[in-house]
C-alpha positions in Angstrom: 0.0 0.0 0.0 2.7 2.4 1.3 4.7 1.7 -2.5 1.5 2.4 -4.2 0.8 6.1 -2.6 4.6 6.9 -3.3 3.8 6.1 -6.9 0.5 8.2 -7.0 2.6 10.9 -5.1 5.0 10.9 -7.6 3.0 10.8 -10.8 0.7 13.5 -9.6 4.1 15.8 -9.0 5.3 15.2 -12.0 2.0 16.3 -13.7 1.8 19.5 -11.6 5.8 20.2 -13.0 4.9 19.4 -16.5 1.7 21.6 -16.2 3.8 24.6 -15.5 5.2 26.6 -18.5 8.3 27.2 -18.9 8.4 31.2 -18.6 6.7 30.5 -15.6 9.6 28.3 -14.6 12.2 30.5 -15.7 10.1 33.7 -14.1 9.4 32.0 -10.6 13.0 30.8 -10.5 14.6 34.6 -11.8 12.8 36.0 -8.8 13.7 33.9 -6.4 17.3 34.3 -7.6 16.9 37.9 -7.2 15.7 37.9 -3.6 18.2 36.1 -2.6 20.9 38.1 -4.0 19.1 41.2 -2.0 19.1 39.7 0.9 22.8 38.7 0.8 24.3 41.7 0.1 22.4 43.6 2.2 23.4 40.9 5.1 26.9 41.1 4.4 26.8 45.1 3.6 24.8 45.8 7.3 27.3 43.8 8.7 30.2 45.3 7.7 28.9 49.0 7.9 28.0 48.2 11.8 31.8 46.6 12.3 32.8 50.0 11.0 30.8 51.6 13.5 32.2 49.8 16.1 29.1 47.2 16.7 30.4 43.3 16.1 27.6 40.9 15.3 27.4 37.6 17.3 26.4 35.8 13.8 24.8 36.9 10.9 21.7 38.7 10.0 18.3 37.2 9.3 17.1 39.2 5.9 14.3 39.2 4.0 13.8 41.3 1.0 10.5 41.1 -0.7 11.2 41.6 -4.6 9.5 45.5 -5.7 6.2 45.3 -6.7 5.4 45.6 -10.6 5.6 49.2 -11.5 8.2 50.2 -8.5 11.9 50.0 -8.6 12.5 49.2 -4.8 11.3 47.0 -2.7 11.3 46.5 1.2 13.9 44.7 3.5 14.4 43.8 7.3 16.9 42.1 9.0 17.2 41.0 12.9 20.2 40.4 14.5 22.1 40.4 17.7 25.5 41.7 19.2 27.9 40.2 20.5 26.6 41.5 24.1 22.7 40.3 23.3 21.1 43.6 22.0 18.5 43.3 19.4 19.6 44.5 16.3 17.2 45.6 13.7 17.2 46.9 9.7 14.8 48.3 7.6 14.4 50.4 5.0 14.1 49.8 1.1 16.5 48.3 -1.7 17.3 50.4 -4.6 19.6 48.2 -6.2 23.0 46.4 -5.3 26.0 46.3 -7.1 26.7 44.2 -10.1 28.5 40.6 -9.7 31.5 41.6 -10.3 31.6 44.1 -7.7 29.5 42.8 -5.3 30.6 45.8 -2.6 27.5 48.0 -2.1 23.1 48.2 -1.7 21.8 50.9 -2.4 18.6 52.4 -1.1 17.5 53.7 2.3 18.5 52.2 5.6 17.6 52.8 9.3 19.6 50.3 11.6 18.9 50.0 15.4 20.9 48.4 17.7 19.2 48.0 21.3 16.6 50.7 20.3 19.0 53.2 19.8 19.7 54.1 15.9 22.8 53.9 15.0 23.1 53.8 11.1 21.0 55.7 8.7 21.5 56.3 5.0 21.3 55.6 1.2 24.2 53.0 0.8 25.7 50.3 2.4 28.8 48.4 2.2 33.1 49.5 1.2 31.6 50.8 -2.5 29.4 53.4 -1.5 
């Protein structure tokens, strides 16, 4: 019984996958890409900007970046944190754009970062290329 369900299981994945177009494939993948390329950088880019401020990270940051909506050119992002002494870290703001592969040093936007409830970063560029 338990081999025939796998088999059902399977063969009604593989009809939902071949139901899908392949823009929509290719579309769904691209913007998952994307997000996950803002949320990098602007992990690694926070992090170092608040090392240069003097605030070292126990770990890294938790970021989410939601892609912009259609029509808009940025997009939000928050990331949560903590230092090395236990205070709540905290970024928001927006995502303009990041820097291209190559380069991969800067994100762009606008940036608020907390650190215990007390700002401590704000601006329009984060990371050693801005």
């Amino acid at each position: 019984m338990r081999a025939r369900a796998l088999i059902l299981t399977v063969g009604a994945g593989a009809l939902l996958l071949t139901g899908c177009g392949d823009g929509d494939v290719r579309s769904e993948f691209r913007k998952g890409y994307q997000q996950g390329q803002r949320e990098a950088a602007t992990e690694i880019a926070a992090k170092a900007a608040l090392a240069g401020v003097g605030v070292p990270l126990a770990g890294d940051l938790d970021c989410t970046a939601t892609p912009p909506a259609q029509g808009q050119s940025s997009g939000p992002v928050a990331c949560t944190g903590r230092t090395n002494d236990g205070q709540a870290v905290a970024l928001s703001g927006r995502i303009d754009s990041i820097s291209p592969d190559d380069r991969a040093d800067f994100v762009r936007g606008d940036f608020t970062v907390t650190v215990g409830g007390r700002q401590v970063l704000k601006g329009n560029c984060l990371g050693p290329g801005c």
